[in-house]
KETORKE-193985 format. One line per field, with one value per residue (C-alpha): z, x, y. Coordinates in steps of 0.5 Angstrom, whole numbers, plus 500, padded with zeros to 3 digits. Each point is the difference from the previous one (the first is absolute). Example, Ala and Ser with C-alpha at 12.3 -4.5 7.8 and 13.67 -1.06 7.14 Angstrom:
REM KETORKE-193985
w 516_498
u 525_502
v 491_507
//
This chain:
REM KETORKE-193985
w 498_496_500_497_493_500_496_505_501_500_506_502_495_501_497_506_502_501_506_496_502_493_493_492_494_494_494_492_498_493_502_507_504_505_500_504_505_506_504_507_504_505_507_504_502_492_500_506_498_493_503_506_494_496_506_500_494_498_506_496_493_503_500_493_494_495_495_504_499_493_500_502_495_494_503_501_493_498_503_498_492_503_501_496_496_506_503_495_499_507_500_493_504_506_496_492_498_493_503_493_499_505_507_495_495_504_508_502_496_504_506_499_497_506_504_497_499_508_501_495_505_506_499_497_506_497_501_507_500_504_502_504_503_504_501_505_501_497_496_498_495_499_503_500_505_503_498_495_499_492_498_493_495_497_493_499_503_498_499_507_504_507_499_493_498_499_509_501_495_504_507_500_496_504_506_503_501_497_503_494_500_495_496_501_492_498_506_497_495_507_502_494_500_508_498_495_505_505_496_499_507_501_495_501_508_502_507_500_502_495_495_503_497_504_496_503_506_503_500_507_500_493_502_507_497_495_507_504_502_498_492_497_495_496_492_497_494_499_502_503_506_503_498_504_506_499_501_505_504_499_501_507_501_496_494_493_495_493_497_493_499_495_494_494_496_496_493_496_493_497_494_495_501_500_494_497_502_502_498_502_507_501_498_505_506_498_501_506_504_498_500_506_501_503_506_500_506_493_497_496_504_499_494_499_493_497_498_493_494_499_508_498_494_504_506_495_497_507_502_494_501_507_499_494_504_504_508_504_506_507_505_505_502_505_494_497_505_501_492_501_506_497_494_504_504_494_497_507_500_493_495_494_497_492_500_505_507_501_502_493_498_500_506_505_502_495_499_493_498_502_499_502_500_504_499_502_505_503_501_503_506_502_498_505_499_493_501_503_497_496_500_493_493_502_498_502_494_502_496_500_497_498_500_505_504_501_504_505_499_502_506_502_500_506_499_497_497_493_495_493_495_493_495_492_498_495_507_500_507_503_504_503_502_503_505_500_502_506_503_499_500_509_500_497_501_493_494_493_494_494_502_506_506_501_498_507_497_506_499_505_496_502_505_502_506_501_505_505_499_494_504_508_499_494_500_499_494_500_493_498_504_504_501_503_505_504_503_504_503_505_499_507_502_503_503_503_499_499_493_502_503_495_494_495_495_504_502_494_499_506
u 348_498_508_497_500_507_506_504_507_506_505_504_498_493_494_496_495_504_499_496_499_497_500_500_500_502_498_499_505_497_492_502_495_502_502_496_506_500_508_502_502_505_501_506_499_501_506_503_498_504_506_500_499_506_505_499_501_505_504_498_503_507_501_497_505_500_497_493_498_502_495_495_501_500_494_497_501_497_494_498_502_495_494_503_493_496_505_501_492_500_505_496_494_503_505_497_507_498_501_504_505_501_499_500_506_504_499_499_505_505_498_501_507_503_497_505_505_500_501_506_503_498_504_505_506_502_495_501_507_504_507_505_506_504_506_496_495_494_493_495_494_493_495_492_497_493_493_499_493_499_496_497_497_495_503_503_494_506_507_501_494_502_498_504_504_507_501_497_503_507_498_498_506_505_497_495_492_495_494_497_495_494_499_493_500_500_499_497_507_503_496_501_507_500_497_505_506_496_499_509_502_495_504_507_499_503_497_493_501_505_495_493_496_496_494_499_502_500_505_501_501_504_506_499_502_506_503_499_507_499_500_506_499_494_499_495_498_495_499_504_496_500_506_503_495_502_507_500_497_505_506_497_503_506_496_502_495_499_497_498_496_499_504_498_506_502_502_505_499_506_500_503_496_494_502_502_494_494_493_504_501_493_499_504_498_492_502_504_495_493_502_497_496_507_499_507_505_505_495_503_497_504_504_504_502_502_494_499_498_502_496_495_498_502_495_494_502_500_493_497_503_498_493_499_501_496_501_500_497_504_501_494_497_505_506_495_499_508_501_495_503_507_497_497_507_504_495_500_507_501_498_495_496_501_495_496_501_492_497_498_493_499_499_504_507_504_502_501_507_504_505_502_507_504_505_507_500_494_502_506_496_496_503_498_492_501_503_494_498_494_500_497_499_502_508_502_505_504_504_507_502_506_503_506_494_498_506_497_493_503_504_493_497_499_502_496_500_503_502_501_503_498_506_502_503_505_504_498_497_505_503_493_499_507_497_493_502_504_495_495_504_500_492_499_500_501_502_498_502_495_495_493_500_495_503_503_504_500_508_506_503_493_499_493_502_502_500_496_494_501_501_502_507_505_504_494_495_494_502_505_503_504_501_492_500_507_495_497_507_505_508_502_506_503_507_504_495_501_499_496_495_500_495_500_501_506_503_501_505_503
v 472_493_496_494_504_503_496_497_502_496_499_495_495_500_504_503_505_507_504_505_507_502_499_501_498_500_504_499_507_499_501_503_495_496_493_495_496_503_501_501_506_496_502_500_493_497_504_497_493_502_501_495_495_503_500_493_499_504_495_495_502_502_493_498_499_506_494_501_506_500_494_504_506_495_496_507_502_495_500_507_498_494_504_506_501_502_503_505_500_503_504_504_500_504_505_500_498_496_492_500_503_503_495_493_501_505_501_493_497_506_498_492_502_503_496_495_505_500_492_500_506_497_494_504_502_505_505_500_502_495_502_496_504_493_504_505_494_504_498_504_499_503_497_501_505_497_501_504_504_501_507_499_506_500_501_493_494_494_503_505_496_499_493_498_507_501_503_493_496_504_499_492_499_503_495_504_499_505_503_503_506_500_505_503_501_492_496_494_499_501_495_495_501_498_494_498_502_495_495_501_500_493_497_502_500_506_503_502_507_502_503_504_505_505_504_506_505_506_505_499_493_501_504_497_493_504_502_493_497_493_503_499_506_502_502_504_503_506_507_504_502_493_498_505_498_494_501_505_494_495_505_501_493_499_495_500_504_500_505_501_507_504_502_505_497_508_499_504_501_504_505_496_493_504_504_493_496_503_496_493_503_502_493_498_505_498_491_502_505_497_493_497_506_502_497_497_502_502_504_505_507_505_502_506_504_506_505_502_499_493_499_503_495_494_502_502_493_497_503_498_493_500_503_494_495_495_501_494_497_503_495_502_506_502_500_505_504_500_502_506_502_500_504_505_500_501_506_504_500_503_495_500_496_499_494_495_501_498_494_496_499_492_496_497_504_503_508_502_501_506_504_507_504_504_505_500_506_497_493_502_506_493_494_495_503_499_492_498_493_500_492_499_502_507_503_507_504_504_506_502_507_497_494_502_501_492_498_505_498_492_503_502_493_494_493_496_493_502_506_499_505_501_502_500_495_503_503_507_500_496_506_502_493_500_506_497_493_503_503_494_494_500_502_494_493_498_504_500_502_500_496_500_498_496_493_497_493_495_499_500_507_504_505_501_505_506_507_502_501_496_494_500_498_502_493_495_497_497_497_496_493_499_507_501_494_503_506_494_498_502_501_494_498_494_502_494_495_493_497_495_505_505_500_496_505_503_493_496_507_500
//
């Protein structure tokens, strides 16, 4: 293997030659033909090096002044919006988004934002929860955990990067270093952000090691750096058959893991709403679930109603919409593979096709838009078959006999990120969505009322969370500052230690 033609990684401050064991490269998702840059498939021997320069850094920034970090995050958001015309042409180039106004005027100005957001809160003490008890002589605070390794998806290139997104904004401002994972999807905007957070490190002064990225990895090497003791944890976004790779190795040495795996997100629509506003739900179902070429963790996937007439004419209504529709540009070509492995899933469990479910007749990636329906009594004989997540422009409905039939439907369902319920505004719904909300109100991480799933606001109040296998643990969100960075802490205890020896935080309060 020719090493001089592959991109450099970055470790310990220094962009060198990886210790390569293959490589790839990137491909245009919108013509399905390769890109010319050639990236490294690391050996162990990179990873080690990542992590011997993260352990040193992380002794470093233990000493450092909660300000440094937030110079860091400020000084990185401005490089990004610095070099933001290239980094979102990159980034179009290797996923097919649109560079405006999808990457340009939403994605890149989310990424920045929370990357500010993150400095406020790291110099605010009051996320970290400090308690002081002087009567039994006892403090205790959150504090940060070690080297955090980041796993970035493929559907965000800017805002979950594992080099800019929200699980790195988190883990540095809590005080941690991070190796960063490029996604094998959009090394090339992985690597110009890289640049970016380089060019921030230098100028704030923070040690080298405390931001790296690695391109690629074998599996093994993977799941043996998840499951490496110097880790103090590990966040990931993506499926759920490597997220749960992921986990059982750094379960195996007691090392925190941040899963966020797959959600098909149910919608219930009652009678009455549908009865009341039909065509404008459809409009709202059809902006939600093909938006993005329904590649959003939140993609509304499954949606439950009762059958009749009034189902009937809103499901014509919604082939007819779906079928009409452009169908976008998928990720790659493992993204397609996945969508129609999924639909084929979900047509093997009981499920038929009302329109798509084939690969569209364009170039590059894409899958027409699809549609299929279930009934009540066959969802319910497998359900676990019939939630498979078919990640993309496909949404699975499901028919009720009856309206009491719903709460027992929802009862059926596994955790997932979110869960919305549509009904009547003139109150006639209220006591089936008093039963329903029962039953989905603990299978989600956030409820919705009358309203899709997709947005996920970068706000204090949000939950981007929720139960397995929606994410790996209930009590914690990748959106939403400060609540996001505590992931990355341990609750520590100082009992009857002098004031002059305690941590800042804790002795200006003793």
């Amino acid at each position: 293997m020719d090493t001089a033609t592959l991109c450099k990684v970055w470790i310990g401050g220094q962009w060198r030659s990886a210790t390569a064991v293959g490589s790839f490269s990137a491909e245009n998702p919108a013509t399905g033909k390769a890109l010319d840059a050639q990236y490294p498939v690391s050996d162990w021997a990179d990873v080690d090096a990542a992590l011997e320069a993260a352990t040193k850094a992380f002794d470093v920034m233990q000493t450092l002044p909660p300000s440094r970090l937030a110079d860091f995050l400020n000084a990185y958001a401005d490089k990004i919006e610095s070099r933001a015309a290239e980094i979102c042409k990159m980034a179009s180039l290797e996923t097919g988004y649109p560079e405006s106004p999808r990457l340009k005027d939403v994605e890149l100005p989310r990424t920045t934002g929370q990357l500010r957001k993150a400095a406020v809160a790291a110099v605010d003490p009051s996320w970290r929860l400090p308690v002081v008890d002087k009567a039994c002589g006892l403090a205790s605070v959150l504090e940060p955990l070690g080297p955090v390794v980041v796993f970035g998806p493929n559907n965000f290139p800017l805002a979950y990067n594992g080099v800019s997104g929200g699980d790195f904004a988190a883990a540095l401002a809590a005080g941690n270093p991070v190796i960063a994972k490029a996604h094998s999807s959009h090394p090339g905007t992985c690597r110009l952000l890289a640049e970016c957070a380089q060019a921030a490190l230098e100028a704030t002064g923070l040690p080298a090691g405390a931001v790296q990225m690695l391109f690629g990895l074998r599996r093994e090497d993977g799941t043996r750096l998840a499951g490496d003791r110097r880790l103090g944890a590990v966040a990931f976004t993506g499926s759920r058959v490597a997220g749960m790779a992921l986990k059982a190795a750094a379960d195996a040495v007691g090392k925190p893991v941040f899963l966020e795996m797959s959600s098909v997100n149910p919608v219930v629509i009652l009678p009455g709403a549908l009865a009341e506003r039909s065509s404008e739900l459809v409009d709202e179902l059809v902006s939600s679930a093909l938006m993005g070429t329904g590649q959003f963790c939140t993609n509304p996937g499954i949606i439950f109603m009762v059958g009749g007439a009034a189902a009937e004419s809103f499901l014509a209504a919604l082939a007819a919409r779906y079928t009409a529709a452009p169908c976008g540009t998928l990720l790659s070509r493992g993204t397609q593979r996945g969508l129609l492995e999924g639909i084929q899933a979900l047509v093997k469990a009981g499920a038929s096709v009302v329109c798509g479910g084939t690969v569209a007749d364009r170039p590059g990636y894409a899958v027409a838009n699809t549609l299929l329906r279930v009934d009540a009594r066959r969802f319910m004989q497998d359900a676990e078959a019939l939630q498979t997540e078919a990640f993309g422009n496909a949404t699975l409905m499901v028919l009720a006999d009856r309206v009491e039939q719903l709460p027992a439907l929802i009862a059926c369902c596994e955790g997932n990120l979110t869960g919305c319920i549509y009904s009547a505004r003139d109150g006639r719904d209220d006591a089936d969505y008093t039963a329903v909300a029962r039953v989905l109100r603990p299978r989600v991480g956030r409820l919705l009322n009358d309203k899709m799933p997709t947005g996920v606001a970068v706000s204090p109040a949000m939950n981007h969370g929720g139960p397995f296998p929606a994410t790996g643990h209930p009590h914690f969100t990748a959106v939403g500052i400060p609540a996001s960075m505590r992931r990355f802490t341990r609750l520590a205890c100082y009992d009857n230690v002098r004031p002059g020896r305690l941590p800042a935080i804790l002795a200006t309060q003793s």
